[in-house]
MARLOGU-809914 format. One record per residue (C-alpha): x, y, z; residue in three letters. Coordinates in steps of 0.5 Angstrom, whole numbers, plus 2048, in hexadecimal, padded with zeros to 3 digits. Example, Ala and Ser with C-alpha at 12.3 -4.5 7.8 and 13.67 -1.06 7.14 Angstrom:
MARLOGU-809914
8197F7810Ala
81B7FE80ESer
This chain:
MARLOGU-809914
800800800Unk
8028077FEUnk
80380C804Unk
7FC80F804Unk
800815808Unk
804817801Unk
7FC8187FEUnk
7F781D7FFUnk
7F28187FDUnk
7F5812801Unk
7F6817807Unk
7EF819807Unk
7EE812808Unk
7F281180EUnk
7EE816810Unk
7E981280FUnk
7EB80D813Unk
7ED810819Unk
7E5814819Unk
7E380C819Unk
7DF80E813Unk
7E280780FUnk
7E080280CUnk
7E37FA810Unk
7E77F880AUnk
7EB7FF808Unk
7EB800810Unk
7F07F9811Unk
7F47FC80AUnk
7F680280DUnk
7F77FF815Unk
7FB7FA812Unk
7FF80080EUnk
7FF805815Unk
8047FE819Unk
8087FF814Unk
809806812Unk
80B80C817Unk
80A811814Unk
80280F813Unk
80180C81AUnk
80481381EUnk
7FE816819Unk
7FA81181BUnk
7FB812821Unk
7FB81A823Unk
7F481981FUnk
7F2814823Unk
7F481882AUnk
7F081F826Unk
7E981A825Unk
7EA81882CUnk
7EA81F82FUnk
7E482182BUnk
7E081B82DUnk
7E181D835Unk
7E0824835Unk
7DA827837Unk
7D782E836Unk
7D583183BUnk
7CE83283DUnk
7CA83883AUnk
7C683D83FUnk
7C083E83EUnk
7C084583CUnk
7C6845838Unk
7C2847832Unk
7BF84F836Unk
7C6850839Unk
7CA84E831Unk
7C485382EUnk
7C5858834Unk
7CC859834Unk
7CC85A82CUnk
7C785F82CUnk
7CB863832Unk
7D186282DUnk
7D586882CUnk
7D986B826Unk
7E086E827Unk
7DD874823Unk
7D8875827Unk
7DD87482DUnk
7E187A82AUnk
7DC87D82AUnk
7D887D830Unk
7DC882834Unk
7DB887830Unk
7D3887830Unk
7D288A836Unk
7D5891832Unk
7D389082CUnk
7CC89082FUnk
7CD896832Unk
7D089A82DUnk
7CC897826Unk
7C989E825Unk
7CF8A2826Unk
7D289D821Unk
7CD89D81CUnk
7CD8A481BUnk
7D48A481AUnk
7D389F815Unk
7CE8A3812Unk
7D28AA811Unk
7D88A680FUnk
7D48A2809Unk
7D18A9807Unk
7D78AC808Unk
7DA8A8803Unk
7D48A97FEUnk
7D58B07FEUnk
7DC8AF7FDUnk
7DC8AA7F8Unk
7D78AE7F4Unk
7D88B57F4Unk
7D28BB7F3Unk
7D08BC7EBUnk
7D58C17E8Unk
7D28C87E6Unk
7D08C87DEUnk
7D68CA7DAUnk
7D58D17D7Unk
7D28D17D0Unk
7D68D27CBUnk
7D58D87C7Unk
7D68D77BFUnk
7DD8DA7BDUnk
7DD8DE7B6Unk
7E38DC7B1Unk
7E58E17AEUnk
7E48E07A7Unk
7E88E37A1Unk
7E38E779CUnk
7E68E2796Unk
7E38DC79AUnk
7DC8DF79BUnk
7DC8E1793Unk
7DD8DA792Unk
7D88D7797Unk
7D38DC794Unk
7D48DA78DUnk
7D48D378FUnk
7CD8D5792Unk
7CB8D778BUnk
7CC8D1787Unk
7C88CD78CUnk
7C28D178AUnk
7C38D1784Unk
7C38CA784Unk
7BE8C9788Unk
7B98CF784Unk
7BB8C977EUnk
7BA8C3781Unk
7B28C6784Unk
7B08CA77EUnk
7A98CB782Unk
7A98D3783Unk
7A38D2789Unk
7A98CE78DUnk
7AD8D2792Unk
7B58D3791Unk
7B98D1796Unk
């Protein structure tokens, strides 16, 4: 036989052995392998001492009030910010208007800031004169001539209004 320590497989059914959970023909292979290897008969053995200490142990009783005393003591369970917190609550009770307040000029502070009044409207701007030399403005008037005339071409009806 193949030492079942070498296997996972066959260690499980060591395992299996030292629960007593095999069968009488396996159970004779392997107690005749465990005379002869050490190896297996030591595990066997702190096996053997661990299932007997399971068998013999005993839990103790549970009380009758077990279950409303574990409830309480849940319910009475205090975190560790509100632990912080605690001394510091007899104050804040006394000063949370004054605090509020300061709060709220500081926040309206911040706003007036942030954004400031509406700027005055800037000043209209008033038109600027070009000064214009006296060729141009003969120029833009014989150019104001040729669009009339075009335009006396193109609508020949004399009751139409002229540009």
């Amino acid at each position: 036989m193949k030492c079942p320590i070498e296997t996972r497989e066959s260690a499980e059914v060591l395992l299996a052995y030292c629960a007593r959970k095999l069968d009488a023909a396996r159970t004779g292979i392997l107690e005749e392998h465990i005379r002869i290897c050490p190896v297996c008969r030591e595990f066997a053995d702190a096996q053997r001492a661990v299932w007997e200490a399971l068998d013999a142990w005993e839990a103790a009783p549970v009380s009758a009030d077990f279950d409303r005393r574990l409830y309480r003591r849940i319910e009475n369970e205090v975190g560790w910010l509100d632990l912080l917190l605690r001394p510091l609550r007899p104050w804040v009770a006394r000063n949370a208007l004054p605090i509020a307040a300061a709060v709220a000029v500081v926040l309206t502070a911040g706003v007036l800031l942030d954004r400031p009044a509406a700027a005055p409207p800037a000043p209209e701007e008033s038109a600027q004169v070009e000064s214009l030399q006296p060729e141009q403005v003969e120029k833009a008037l014989d150019d104001m001539q040729v669009v009339r005339e075009f335009h006396r071409l193109v609508r020949p009806d004399p009751g139409a209004p002229l540009m």
